[in-house]
N, C-alpha and C positions, 0 to 999 in steps of 0.2 A: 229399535232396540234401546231400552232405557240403561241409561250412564253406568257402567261398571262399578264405580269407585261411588255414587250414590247411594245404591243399593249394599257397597259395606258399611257404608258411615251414616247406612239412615236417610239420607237423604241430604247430608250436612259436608260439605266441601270441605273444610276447615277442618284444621287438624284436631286431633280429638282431645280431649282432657284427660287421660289415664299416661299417670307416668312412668307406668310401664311398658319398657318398648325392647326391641328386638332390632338396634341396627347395624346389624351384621346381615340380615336377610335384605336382602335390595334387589335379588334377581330373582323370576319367577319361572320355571321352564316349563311350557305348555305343555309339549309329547315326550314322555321317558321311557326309557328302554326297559319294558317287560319281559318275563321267560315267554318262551315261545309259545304259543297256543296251534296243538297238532289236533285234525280231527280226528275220531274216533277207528279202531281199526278192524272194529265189527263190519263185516259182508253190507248191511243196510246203509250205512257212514260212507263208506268206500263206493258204493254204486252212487249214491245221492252226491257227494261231492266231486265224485269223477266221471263216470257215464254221463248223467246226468246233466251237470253242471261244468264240464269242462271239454270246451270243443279237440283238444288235442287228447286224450282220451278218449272221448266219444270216434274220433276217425280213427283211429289205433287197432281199437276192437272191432270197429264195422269192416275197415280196411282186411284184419285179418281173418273174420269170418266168413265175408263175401268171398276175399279172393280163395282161400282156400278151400268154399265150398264149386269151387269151379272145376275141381279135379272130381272127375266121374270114379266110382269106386264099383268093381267088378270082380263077379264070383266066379271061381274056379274049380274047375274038378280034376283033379291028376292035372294040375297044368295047361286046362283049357278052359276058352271063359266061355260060360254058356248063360246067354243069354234072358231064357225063360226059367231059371231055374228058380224056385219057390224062393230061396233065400233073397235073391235081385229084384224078385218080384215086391216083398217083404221091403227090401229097403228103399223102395219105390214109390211104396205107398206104404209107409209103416200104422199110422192109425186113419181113422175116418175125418179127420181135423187138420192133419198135416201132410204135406207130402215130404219126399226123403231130403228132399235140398233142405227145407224150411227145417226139418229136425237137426239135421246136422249142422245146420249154421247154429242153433241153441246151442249144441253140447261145444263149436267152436268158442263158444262168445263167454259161455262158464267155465270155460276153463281160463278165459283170458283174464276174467273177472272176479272168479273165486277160487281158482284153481283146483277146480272140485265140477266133474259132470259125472250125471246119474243118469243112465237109463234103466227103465222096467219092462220087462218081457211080458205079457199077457200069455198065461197058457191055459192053454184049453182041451184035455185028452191028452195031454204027454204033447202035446204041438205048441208048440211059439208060431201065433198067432198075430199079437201087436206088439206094436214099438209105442215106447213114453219117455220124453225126455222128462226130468223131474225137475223143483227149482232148490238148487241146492244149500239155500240157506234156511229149506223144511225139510231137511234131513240131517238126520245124527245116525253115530254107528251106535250100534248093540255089542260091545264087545262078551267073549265067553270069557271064561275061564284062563286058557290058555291065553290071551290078550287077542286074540285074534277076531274078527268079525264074522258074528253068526246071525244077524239080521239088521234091516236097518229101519228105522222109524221113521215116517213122514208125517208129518202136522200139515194138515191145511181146515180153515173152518172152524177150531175148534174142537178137531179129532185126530188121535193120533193111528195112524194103521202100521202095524210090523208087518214087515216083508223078510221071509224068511227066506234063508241061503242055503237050504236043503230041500230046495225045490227042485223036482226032476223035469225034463231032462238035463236043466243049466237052471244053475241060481236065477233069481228072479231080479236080484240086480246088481249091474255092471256097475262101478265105480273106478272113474281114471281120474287119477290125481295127480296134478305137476309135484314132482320131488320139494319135499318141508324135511329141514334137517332135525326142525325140534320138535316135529308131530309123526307119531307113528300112523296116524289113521287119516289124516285131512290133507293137500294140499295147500301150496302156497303159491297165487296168482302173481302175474306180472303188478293188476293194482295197486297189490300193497305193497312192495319192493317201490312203487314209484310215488307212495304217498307222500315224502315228504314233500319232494321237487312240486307235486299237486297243491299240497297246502301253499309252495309260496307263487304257484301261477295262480290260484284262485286269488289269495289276498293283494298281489299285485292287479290285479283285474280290479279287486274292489277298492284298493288304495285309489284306482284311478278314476275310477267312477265316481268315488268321495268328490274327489280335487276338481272332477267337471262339473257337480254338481253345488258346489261353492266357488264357483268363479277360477279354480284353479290356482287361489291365494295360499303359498305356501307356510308352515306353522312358523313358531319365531319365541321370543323370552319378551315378559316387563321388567321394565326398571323403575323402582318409584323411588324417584327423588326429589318428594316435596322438601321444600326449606325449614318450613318448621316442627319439624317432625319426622319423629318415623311412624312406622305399623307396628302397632301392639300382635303379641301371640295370637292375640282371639282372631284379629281382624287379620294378621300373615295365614291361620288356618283358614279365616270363611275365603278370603281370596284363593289362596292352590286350590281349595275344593271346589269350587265354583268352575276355576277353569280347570280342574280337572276332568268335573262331568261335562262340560259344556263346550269345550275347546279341545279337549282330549283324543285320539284313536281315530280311527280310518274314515270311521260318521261324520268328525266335524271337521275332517279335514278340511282348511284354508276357509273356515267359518269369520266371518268377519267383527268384528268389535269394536265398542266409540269407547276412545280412551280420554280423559280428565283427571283433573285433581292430582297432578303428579307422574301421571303414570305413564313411560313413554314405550313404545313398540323399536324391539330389534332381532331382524333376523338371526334364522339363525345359520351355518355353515352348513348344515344338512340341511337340502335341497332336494326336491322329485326328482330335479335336473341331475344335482350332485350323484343321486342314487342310480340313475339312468335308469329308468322300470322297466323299457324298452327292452336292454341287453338283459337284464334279471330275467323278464319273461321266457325270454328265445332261450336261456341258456338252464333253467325250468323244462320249457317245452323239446327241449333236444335228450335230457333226464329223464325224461316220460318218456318220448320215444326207442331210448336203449333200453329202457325195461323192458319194453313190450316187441324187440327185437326190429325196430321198423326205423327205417333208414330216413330222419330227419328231411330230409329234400324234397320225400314223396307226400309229406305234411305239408308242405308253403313254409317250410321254419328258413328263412336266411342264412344261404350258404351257396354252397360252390353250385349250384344251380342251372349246369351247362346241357346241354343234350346228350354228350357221352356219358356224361356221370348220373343224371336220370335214368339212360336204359341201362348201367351198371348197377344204380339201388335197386333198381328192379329185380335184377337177378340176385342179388343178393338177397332181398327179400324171401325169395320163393325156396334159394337153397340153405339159407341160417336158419328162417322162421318158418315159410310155410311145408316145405314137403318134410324136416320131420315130425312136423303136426299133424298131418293128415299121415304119414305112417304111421306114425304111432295111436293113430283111430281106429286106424282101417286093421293094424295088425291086435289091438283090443277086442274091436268086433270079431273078427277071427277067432282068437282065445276063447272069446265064449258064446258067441252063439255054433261053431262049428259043432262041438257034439250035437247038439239037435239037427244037425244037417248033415250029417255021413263025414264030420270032415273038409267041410269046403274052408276052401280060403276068401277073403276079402281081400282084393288087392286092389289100390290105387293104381290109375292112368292117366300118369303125366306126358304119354305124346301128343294129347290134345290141346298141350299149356302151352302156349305162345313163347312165352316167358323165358320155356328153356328147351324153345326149339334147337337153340345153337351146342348145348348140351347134349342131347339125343344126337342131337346129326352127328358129333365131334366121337362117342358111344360106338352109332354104328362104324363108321369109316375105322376107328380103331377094331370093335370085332370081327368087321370084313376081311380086313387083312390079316389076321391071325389064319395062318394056313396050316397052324397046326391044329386046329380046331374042327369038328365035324358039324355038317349044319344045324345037327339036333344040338347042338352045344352053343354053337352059337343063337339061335333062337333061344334058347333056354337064358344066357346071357345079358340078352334085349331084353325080358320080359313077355317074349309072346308063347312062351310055354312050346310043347313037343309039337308035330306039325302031325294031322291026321291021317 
């Protein structure tokens, strides 16, 4: 790397001939303190810098998509779950491309991510016939008049199609939206609630990667204090700019430099070390995690880490986050695809969940013992509906 202080003066060491100087400026400070820079809060921004790109994001969502599409969801009629029934069959194999797990973990994962899932009915003869999860950042509403939505539009390809909400038997598409206090029509995902804590686990990721990739040499000030001279205004600008571009920001962190002519190197008080990136990140990654309702421990984030408190996140997971997400799916599909179905219900079956087998057992032994209860009530109780 050629001489710093050369390439201001020309190539000439010696102090310069203009008598005009500036010696009041003698310290140069390499890194300054800029307004923050947040990414963007557009759906596209938001997936590319979090899913994408951030592994405690990416398990948050995979974590609560998977687990919660573990819970089997079953159709009912007066209180009985039947098995064969065209609707169960439908959510089984809802199109020719997906089957019903693989749909349902989509509409979990948009809503963790956009807080926005769409499905489309296919009807065919007054029958609902296929399932479509949509991608929710090709949809917009059609509001009417009244402010309320009377169709929605999907873009893909270059073409926009309206899907109209006075389609019989059931609107042609479902939209569940996590509660936006300042949108009447869209939801608002866990994502963006957790953006900021995101911006600073990404930029800590890449402050670090900087500082590995120059040796790990942290930034620091010049002091120039040649004897016979100071720096004129010209040569005090070409210097800050120079290390402005070239020494400056997360890029050149700990970028190294041959100093001459005066020029001497001092750290500075703020340190990677001083900063600790380490605790910044964890304490980021535990911010992501309470957004998106998921217990810090079941991530690898640094903490109380013990086997009782592992199978206690656990549960707690399944009863803050997952079961009333998948009620609230399961009791959506109900709402509207039941008119085309006489009626039926969608209901989740959580006796199958490991997770809160100690819950169910704790359920029944409480409804067993109510002796003021008749069996049809207590089975009604349990969730296994009326007994044939």
């Amino acid at each position: 790397m050629p001489n710093l202080l050369n390439r201001l003066f020309g190539g000439r060491t010696s102090a310069p001939a203009e008598t005009k100087s500036s010696s009041g400026q003698t310290m140069l400070t390499l890194s300054q303190l800029g307004p923050a820079q947040w990414s963007g809060r557009g759906y596209a921004s938001l997936v590319n810098q979090g899913f994408m790109r951030n592994p405690v994001v990416y398990r948050c969502i995979r974590l609560i998509a998977e687990t919660a599409n573990r819970v089997p969801l079953m159709v009912q009629v007066d209180g009985k779950t039947v098995a064969d029934h065209p609707l169960a069959l439908l959510l089984a194999r809802p199109n020719g491309r997906q089957s019903g797990p693989e749909l349902l973990e989509a509409v979990y994962a948009y809503l963790q991510t956009a807080g926005n899932a769409y499905l489309q009915a296919g009807i065919v003869d007054g029958a609902v016939r296929t399932l479509f999860v949509l991608r929710p950042d090709r949809m917009s509403v059609v509001a009417g008049r009244d402010g309320w939505p009377v169709a929605y539009e999907y873009k893909a390809g270059g073409r926009a199609v309206r899907l109209s909400q006075e389609a019989l038997p059931i609107p042609s598409v479902l939209h569940m939206a996590l509660f936006h206090p300042m949108d009447d029509h869209y939801g608002m995902g866990p994502l963006e609630a957790a953006q900021t804590s995101l911006d600073i686990h990404n930029a800590s990721a890449q402050w670090n990667k900087a500082l590995l990739d120059n040796a790990a040499r942290p930034s620091g000030a010049l002091v120039y204090s040649a004897g016979n001279g100071s720096l004129t205004d010209d040569q005090f600008s070409r210097l800050k700019a120079e290390l402005e571009e070239q020494f400056s920001g997360s890029g050149n962190a700990g970028r190294p430099m041959v100093l001459d002519g005066g020029l001497d190197w001092k750290a500075l008080a703020m340190s990677p070390r001083d900063m600790d990136f380490i605790e910044a990140r964890n304490a980021a990654a535990r911010d992501i995690a309470l957004a998106f309702g998921v217990p810090p421990m079941l991530l690898g984030i640094p903490g109380d880490n013990t086997y009782a408190n592992m199978a206690e996140a656990n549960r707690t997971l399944w009863r803050q986050t997952l079961v009333p997400l998948v009620v609230r799916v399961a009791q959506e599909l109900s709402g509207w695809l039941g008119p085309a179905f006489e009626g039926v219900d969608v209901v989740p079956d959580f006796d199958k969940v490991e997770a809160l087998a100690e819950d169910r057992a704790a359920l029944w032994e409480r409804v067993g013992n109510a002796s003021f209860l008749s069996d049809e009530e207590k089975r009604e109780m349990v969730g296994l509906g009326a007994s044939s």
